[in-house]
C-alpha positions in Angstrom: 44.9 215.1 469.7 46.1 217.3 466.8 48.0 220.6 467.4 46.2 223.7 465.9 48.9 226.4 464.9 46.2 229.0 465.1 46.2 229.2 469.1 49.6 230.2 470.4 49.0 228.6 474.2 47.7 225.5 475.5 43.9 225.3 476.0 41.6 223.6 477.9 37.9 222.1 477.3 36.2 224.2 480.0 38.4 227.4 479.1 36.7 229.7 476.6 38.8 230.2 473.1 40.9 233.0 473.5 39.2 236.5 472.6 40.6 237.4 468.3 43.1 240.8 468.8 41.5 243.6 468.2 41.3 245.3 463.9 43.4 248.1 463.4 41.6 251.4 464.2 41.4 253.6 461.6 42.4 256.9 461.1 40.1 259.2 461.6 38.9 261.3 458.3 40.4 264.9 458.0 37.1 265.6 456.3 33.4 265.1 457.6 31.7 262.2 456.3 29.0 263.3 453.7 26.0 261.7 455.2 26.4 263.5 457.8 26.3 267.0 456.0 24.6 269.7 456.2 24.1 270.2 452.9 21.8 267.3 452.9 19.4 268.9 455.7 19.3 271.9 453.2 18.4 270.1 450.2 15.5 268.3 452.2 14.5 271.6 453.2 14.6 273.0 449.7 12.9 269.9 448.7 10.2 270.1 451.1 9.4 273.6 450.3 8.9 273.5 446.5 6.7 270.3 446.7 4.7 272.7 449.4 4.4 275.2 446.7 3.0 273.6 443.7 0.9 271.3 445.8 -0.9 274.3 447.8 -0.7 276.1 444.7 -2.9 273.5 442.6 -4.9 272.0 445.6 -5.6 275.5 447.1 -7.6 276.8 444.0 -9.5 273.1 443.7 -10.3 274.0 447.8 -11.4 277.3 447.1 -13.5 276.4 443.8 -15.7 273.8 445.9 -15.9 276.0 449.0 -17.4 278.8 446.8 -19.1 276.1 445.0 -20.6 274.7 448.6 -21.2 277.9 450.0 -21.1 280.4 447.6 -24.1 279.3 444.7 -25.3 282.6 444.0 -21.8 283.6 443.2 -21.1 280.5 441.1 -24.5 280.9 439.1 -24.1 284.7 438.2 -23.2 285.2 434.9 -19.8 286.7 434.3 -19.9 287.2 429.9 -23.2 286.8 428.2 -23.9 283.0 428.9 -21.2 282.3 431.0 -21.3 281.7 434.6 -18.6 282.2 437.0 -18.6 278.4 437.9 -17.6 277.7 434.7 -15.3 280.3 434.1 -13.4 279.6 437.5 -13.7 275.4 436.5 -11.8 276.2 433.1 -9.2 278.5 434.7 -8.4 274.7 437.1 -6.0 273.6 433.9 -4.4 277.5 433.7 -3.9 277.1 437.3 -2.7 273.8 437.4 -0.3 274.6 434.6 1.2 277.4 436.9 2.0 275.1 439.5 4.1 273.0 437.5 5.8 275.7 436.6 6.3 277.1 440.0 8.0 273.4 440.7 10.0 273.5 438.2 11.5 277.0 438.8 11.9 276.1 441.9 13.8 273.4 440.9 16.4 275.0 439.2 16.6 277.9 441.3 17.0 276.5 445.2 17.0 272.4 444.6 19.0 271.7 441.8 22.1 273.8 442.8 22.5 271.9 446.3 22.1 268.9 444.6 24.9 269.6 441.8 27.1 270.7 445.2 26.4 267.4 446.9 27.4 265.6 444.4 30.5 266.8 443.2 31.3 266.6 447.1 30.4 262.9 446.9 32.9 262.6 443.7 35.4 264.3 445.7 35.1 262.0 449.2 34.8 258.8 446.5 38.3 259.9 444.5 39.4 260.5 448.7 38.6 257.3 449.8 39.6 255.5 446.6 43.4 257.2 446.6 43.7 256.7 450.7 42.7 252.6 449.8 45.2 252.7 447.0 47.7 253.8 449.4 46.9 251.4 452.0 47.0 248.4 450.1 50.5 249.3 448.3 52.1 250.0 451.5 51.6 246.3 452.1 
């Protein structure tokens, strides 16, 4: 039978090995922890709203265009210029259309999603240098 430095009292086969001391708590942050922000929520928010814009934007016309299309022939036959009928006029203003919605998202973008995200992530720079310089500390006052 060998002596094992590692336990400090005398043990026994049917005992369980004593429980390992408890890690050092840490201390608490002074800051909030960033996956918990709000600013997050917001940006989903912001997120969620311009992809609700261009999407109803485009798909809205398309919906309107067949419903008239369904339900509506007598509109979409009448002729609108000599030799063109409103069908095909309103099928050719799809790209125009289409076009404004990506530039709706975009504007959007800049405006309302890109700011938040430019804010989140100098606040994510700032809790990485945090938590870097708090380490450093830790580990020199070895």
């Amino acid at each position: 039978m060998s002596h094992d430095p590692s336990r400090p009292g005398p043990t026994y086969p049917w005992q369980p090995p004593p429980q390992p001391p408890e890690p050092p708590r840490r201390r608490p942050a002074d800051h909030a922890p960033l996956g918990r922000h709000s600013d997050l929520r917001v940006l989903r928010g912001a997120y969620r709203r311009q992809r609700r814009v261009a999407t109803l934007t485009a798909l809205g016309y398309f919906v309107v265009f067949l419903v008239l299309s369904a339900f509506a022939p007598s509109l979409m036959t009448g002729r609108v210029a000599a030799g063109l009928p409103a069908g095909l006029l309103l099928a050719l203003l799809q790209l125009p259309v289409t076009c404004l919605a990506i530039a709706l998202y975009e504007r959007t973008a800049r405006r309302h999603v890109d700011p938040l995200a430019d804010r989140i992530r100098k606040l994510s720079e700032i809790d990485a240098k945090r938590d870097a310089r708090g380490t450093r500390t830790k580990e020199a006052g070895r």
